[in-house]
N, C-alpha and C positions, 0 to 999 in steps of 0.2 A: 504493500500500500504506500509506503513511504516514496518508493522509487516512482510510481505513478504520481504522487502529489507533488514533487522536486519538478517531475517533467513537465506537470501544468501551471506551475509557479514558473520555471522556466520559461513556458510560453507566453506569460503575459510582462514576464517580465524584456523579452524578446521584441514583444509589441512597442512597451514603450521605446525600449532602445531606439526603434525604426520610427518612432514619432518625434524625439528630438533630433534625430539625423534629417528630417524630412523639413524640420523649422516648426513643428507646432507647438503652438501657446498652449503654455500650463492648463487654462481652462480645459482644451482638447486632451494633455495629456492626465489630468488626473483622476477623472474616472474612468481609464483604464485601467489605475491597478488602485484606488482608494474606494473602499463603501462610504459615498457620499453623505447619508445617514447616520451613519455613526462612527466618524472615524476621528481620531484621536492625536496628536503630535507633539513628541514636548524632545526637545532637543537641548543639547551642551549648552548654557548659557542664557537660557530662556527663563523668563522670570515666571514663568505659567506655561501649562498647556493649550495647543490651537485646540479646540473642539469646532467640529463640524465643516462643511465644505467652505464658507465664504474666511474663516481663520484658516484653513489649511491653504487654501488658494491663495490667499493674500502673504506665507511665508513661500508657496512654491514660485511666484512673482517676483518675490524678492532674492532668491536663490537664481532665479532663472536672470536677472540682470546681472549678475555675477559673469555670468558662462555664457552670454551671449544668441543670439538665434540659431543656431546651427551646431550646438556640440557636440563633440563623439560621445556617446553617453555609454557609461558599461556596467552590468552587474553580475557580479558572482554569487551565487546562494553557497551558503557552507551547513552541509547536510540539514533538512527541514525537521524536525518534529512533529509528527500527526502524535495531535491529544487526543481526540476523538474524532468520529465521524465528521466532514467540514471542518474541521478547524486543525489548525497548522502555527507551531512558530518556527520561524527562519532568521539566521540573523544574514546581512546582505551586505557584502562589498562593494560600493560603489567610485566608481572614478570617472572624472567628465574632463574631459583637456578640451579649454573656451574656445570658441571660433574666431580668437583674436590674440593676437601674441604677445602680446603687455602683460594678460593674466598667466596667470601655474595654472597648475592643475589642480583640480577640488577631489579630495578623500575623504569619503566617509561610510562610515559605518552603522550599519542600521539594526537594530533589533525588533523584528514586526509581529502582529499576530494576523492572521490570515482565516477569513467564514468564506466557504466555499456557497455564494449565493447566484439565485437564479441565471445573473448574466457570468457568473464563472468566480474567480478567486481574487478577492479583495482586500485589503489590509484595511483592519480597522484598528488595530493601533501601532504606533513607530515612535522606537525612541531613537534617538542619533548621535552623533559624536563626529569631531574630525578625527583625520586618519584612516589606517585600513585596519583589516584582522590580522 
């Protein structure tokens, strides 16, 4: 079971990668792999958590000015966890080198929890950090 949930985490995670290569705006990329309803983000330095879509979009806006419209975006899952039936945690390697050469490159690391819902597998909650694993 576990190797089947990796590979459908995989593939959304896949999706997005092809949707910051393609130039699309946070709006377009984050519900492909966030549950808009109930998703959750509290990250390295944050004085509170984002709850729900217009906080979580509003830090993925601000990340995404960072990195620019076009960046190589990449993610590594490092073995998933099924708790139960639909639900998964993963923690996720991420690295984005900017579509402009003044910036580095962004590392970070993400700890998620993933409900396997109607339109497929979703993160409803992420914690983050800079760095990698």
């Amino acid at each position: 079971m576990a190797v089947q949930v990796e590979a459908q985490l995989r593939a959304v995670l896949d999706d997005v990668e092809s949707a910051y290569a393609r130039g699309a705006l946070p709006a377009e990329i984050m519900p492909m792999w966030y549950d808009l309803s109930d998703v959750v983000v509290v990250g390295e330095g944050d004085t509170c958590a984002s709850r729900g879509f217009p906080a979580v979009l509003s830090q993925a806006e601000h990340k995404s000015a960072l990195i620019g419209n076009r960046p190589q975006v990449s993610f590594k899952i490092d073995s998933p966890i099924v708790v139960a039936h639909g639900l998964a945690v993963a923690m996720i390697d991420c690295a984005a080198v900017p579509d402009y050469p003044e910036a580095g490159r962004m590392r970070m690391r993400l700890l998620t929890a993933w409900c396997l819902r109607p339109d497929g597998w979703r993160i409803v909650r992420e914690m983050y950090s800079e760095g990698s694993l």
